[in-house]
C-alpha positions in Angstrom: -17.2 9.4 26.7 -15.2 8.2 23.3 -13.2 5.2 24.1 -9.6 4.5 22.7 -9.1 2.3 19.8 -6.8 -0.2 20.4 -6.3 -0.7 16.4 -3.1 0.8 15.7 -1.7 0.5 19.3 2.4 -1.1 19.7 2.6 -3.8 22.3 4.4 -1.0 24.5 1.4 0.8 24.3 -0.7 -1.8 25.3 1.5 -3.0 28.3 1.1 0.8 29.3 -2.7 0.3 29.1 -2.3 -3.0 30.8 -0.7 -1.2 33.8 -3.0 1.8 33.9 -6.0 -1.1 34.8 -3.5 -2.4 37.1 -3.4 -5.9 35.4 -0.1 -7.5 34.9 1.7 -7.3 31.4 1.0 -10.8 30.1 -2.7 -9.5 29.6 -1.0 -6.9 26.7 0.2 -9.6 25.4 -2.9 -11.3 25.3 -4.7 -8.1 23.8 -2.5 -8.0 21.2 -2.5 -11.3 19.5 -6.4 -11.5 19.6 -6.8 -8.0 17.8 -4.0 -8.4 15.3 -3.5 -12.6 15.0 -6.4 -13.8 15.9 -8.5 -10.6 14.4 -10.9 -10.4 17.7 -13.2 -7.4 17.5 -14.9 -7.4 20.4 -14.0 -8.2 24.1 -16.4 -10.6 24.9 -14.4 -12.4 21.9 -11.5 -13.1 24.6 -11.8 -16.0 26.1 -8.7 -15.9 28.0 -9.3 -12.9 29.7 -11.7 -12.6 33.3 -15.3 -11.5 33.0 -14.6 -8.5 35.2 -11.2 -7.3 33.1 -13.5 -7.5 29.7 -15.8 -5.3 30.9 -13.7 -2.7 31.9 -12.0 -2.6 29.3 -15.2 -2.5 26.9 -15.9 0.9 29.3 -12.6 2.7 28.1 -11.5 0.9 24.6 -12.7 -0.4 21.7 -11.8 -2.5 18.8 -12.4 -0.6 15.7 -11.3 -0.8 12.2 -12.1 1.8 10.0 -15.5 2.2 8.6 -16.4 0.1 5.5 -19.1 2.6 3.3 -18.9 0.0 0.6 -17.6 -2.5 -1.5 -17.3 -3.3 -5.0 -17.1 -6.4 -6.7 -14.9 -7.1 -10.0 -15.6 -9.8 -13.0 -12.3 -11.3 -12.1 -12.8 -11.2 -8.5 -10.6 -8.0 -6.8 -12.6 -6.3 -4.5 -12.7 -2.8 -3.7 -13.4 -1.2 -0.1 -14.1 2.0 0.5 -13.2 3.0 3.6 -15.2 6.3 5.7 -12.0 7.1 7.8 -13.7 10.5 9.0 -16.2 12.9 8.3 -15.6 13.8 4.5 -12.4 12.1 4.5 -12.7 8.6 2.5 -9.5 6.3 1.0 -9.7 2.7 -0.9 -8.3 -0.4 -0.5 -7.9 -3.5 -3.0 -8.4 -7.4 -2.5 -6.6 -9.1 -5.2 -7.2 -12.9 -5.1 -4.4 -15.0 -7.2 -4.2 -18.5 -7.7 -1.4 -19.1 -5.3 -1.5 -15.8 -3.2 -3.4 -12.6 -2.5 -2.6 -9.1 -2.6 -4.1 -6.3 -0.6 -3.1 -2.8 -1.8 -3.8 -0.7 1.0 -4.1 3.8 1.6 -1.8 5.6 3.5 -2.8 9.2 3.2 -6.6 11.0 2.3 -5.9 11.9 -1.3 -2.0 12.9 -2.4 -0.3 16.2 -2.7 2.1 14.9 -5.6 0.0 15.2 -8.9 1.3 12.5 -10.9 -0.1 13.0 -14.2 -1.4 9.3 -15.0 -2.8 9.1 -11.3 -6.6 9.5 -10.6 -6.0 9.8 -6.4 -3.1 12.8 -7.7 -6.5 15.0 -8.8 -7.2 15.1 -5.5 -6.0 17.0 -2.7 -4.1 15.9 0.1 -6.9 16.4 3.1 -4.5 14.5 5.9 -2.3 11.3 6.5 -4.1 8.2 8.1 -3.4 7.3 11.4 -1.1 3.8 12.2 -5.0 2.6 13.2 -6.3 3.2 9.7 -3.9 2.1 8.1 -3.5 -1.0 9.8 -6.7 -1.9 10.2 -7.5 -1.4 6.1 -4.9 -4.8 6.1 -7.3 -6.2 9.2 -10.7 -5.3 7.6 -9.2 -7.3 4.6 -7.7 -9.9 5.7 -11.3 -10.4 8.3 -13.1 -10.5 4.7 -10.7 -13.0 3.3 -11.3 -15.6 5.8 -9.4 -18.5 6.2 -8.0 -19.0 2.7 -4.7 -21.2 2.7 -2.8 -19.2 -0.1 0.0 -16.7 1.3 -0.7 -13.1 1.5 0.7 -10.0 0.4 0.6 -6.4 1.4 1.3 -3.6 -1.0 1.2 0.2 0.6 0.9 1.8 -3.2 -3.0 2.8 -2.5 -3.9 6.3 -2.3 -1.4 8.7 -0.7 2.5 9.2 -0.8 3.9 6.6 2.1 6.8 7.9 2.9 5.8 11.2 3.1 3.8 9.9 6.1 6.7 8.2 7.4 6.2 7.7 11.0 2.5 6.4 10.6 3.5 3.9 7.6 6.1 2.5 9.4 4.0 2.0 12.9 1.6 0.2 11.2 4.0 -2.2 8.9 5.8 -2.9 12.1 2.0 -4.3 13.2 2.2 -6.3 10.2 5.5 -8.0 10.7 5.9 -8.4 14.6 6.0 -12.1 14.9 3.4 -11.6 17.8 1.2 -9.2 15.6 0.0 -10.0 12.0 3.1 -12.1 11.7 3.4 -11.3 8.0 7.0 -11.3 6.7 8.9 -8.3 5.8 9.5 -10.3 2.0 5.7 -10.3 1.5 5.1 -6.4 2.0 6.3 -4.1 -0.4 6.1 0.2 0.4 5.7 2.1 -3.1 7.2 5.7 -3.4 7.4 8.3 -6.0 10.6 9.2 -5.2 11.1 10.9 -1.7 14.7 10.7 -1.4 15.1 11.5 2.2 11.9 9.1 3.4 14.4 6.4 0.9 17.7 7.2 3.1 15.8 7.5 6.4 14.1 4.0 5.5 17.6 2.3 4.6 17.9 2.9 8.0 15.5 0.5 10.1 16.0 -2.7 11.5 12.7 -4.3 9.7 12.1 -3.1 6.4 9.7 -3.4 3.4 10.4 -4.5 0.2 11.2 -1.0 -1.8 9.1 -0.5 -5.1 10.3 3.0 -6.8 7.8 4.4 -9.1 10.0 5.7 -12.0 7.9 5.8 -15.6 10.7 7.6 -17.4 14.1 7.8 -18.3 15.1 11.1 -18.7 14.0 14.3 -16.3 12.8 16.3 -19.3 9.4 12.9 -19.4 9.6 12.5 -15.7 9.2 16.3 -15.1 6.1 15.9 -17.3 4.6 12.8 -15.7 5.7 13.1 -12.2 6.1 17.1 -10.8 8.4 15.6 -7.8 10.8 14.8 -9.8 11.7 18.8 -9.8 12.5 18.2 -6.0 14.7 14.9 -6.4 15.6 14.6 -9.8 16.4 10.9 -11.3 20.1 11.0 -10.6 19.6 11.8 -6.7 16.5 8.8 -6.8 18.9 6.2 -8.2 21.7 7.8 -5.7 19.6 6.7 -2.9 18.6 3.7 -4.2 22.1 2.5 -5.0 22.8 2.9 -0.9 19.7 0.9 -0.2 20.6 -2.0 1.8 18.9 -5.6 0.1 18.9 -9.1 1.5 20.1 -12.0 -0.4 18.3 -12.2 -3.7 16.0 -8.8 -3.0 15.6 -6.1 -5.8 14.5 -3.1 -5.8 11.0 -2.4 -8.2 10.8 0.0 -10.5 7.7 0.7 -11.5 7.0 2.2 -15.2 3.4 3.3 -16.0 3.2 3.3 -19.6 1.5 6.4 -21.7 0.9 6.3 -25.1 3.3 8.7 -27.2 5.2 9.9 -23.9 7.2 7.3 -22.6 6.7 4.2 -24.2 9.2 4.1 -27.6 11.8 2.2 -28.1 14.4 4.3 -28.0 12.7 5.3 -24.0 13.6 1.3 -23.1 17.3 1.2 -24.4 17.5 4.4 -22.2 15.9 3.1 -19.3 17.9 -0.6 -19.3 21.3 1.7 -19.8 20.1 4.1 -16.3 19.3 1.3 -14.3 22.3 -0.7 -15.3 24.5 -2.1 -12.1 21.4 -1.9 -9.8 20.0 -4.7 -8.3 16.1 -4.2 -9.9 13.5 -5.6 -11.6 11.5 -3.5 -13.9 7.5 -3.6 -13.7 5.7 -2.2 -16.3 2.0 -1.0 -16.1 -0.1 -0.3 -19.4 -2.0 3.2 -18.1 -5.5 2.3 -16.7 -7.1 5.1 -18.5 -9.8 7.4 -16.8 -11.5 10.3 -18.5 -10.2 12.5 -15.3 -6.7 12.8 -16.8 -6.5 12.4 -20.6 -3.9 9.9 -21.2 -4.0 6.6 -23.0 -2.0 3.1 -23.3 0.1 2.0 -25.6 -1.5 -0.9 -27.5 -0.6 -4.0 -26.5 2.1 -4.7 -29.4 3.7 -1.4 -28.2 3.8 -2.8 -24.7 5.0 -5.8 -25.6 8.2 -4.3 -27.7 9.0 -2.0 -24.8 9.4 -5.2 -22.4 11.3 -6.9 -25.4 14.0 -4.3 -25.7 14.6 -4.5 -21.8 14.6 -8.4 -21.8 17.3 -8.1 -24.4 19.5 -6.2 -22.3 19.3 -8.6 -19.6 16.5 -6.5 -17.4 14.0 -9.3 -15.2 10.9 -7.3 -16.4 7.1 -8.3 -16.3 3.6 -6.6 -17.3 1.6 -6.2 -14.7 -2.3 -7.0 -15.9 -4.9 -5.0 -15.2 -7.3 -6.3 -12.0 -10.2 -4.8 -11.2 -10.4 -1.9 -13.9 -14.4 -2.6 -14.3 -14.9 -1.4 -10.6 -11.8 1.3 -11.1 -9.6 -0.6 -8.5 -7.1 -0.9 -11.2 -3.4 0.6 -10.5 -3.7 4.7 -10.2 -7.3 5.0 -10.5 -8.3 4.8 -6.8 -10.1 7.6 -5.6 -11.3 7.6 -2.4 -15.3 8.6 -3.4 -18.5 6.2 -3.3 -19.0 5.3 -7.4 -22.8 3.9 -7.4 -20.7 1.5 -9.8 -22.7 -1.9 -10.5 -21.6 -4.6 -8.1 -21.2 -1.9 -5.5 -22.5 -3.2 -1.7 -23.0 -1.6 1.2 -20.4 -1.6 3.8 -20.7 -4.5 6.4 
């Protein structure tokens, strides 16, 4: 018989669990911050819990995160995980160590259905949305691998897939991440990346416990973001900055907007006076991402001087902007190119 995985499982779920084997609700509790605090993978891991209790409950559930088919290794140290989720069904995750943080960029649907033009994972279809398990437990696998470095951590839900167009499963799984009693990571150090859903934008303005929002917007005028980004035929720019003008911030939060760069499409000058006037009166920051190139879509950065004008102009008009640099782009774990296919690259291990 297949056992339940507890990976992905609410404390209310648990407690239901708990009840079900007739054991009191302190022992959900106990469940709960070995898998997701503690990162416990097995039940004879529990010390706290009797003999008799663990082995019923290795009879009806297991601990599982998703299956690891392999890893890839970067000059500069990012990791890549590919992840086996189901039969034919693969996604990608990223391990980005920093000198005084790390950053895990985790999946959040099997391929994408948007097609962004400058995005590897939008040449593939959308084959399904992960469950609040896998998605979760790509951000346990991680963290597991990390091991018990003192720098903070970040989470970043911009991997493969659209998040908020798997809203419900997203959000299950970054409430895992926050709950003081779960991962116990802070709302301010997770960050949800969209293309633009408007209505997943309103309907996350909404929640008690939210991400940081990151908006990816990579042009300033819908004639170039029709090109780029075919969504923006469903919620043009002016209904996306709509939204994102209603957004509620903390003290001191921003909203990101995210601006891929493509050689002779987006990048000119007269593109960054356009795009500090749109985003004028928001509170924002401005990202910008040289395109990682891959022979798949048939685009190319700006060179560099290019790049650096473009951030020139915005700093001049008083917009907080920074270049993102390129991590991982010898394994192809670099921003857009993810996958979700095994790559026989050099560096490449098998899955643990």
């Amino acid at each position: 018989m297949k056992t339940r995985n507890v990976v992905g499982m609410g404390l209310a779920e648990m407690e239901a669990v708990a009840a079900g084997l007739g054991e009191p609700r302190y022992r959900a509790r106990q469940i709960y911050a070995g898998v997701y605090r503690r990162l416990r993978r097995s039940w004879d891991a529990f010390p706290d819990l009797p003999k008799t209790l663990r082995a019923r409950l290795g009879a009806e559930l297991s601990i599982a995160y998703p299956p690891l088919g392999e890893t890839a290794v970067s000059r500069d140290g990012t990791r890549r995980y590919l992840f086996e989720v189901s039969p034919g069904a693969s996604v990608e995750s990223v391990f980005i160590p920093e000198e005084k943080r790390d950053t895990l960029c985790i999946s959040t649907q099997v391929g994408c259905a948007l097609g962004c033009l400058f995005c590897v994972t939008g040449r593939r279809p959308l084959l399904r949305n992960l469950t609040p398990g896998e998605i979760a437990g790509q951000v346990l696998a991680l963290v597991a691998d990390r091991g018990a470095a003192s720098r903070r951590l970040n989470i970043v839900i911009m991997g493969m897939g659209e998040p908020l167009l798997n809203y419900d499963h997203v959000m299950a799984a970054v409430r895992l991440m926050t709950d003081p009693e779960g991962m116990a990571v802070s709302p301010r150090r997770v960050t949800l990346s969209t293309a633009g859903v408007v209505p997943g934008i309103e309907r996350l303005a909404r929640e008690p416990v939210r991400p940081n929002l990151a908006v990816s917007l990579n042009a300033a005028t819908d004639e170039v973001r029709d090109r780029l980004m075919p969504i923006n035929r469903t919620w043009n720019i002016a209904a996306l900055l709509d939204a994102c003008r209603r957004f509620p911030l903390a003290e001191r939060s921003r909203i990101t907007f995210e601006y891929v760069l493509v050689g002779g499409v987006n990048d000119s000058p007269a593109d960054a006076r356009a795009l500090a006037r749109l985003l004028s009166g928001l509170r924002h920051k401005v990202n910008l991402i040289p395109l990682n190139p891959d022979p798949s879509i048939g685009l190319a950065p700006p060179p560099g001087e290019r790049v650096l004008e473009f951030q020139q102009i915005l700093s001049d008009a008083h917009v907080t902007t920074s270049v993102r640099r390129a991590r991982g782009e010898d394994i192809a774990a670099a921003c857009g190119m993810l996958a979700g296919r095994a790559r026989g690259d050099a560096g490449v291990t098998p899955g643990r």
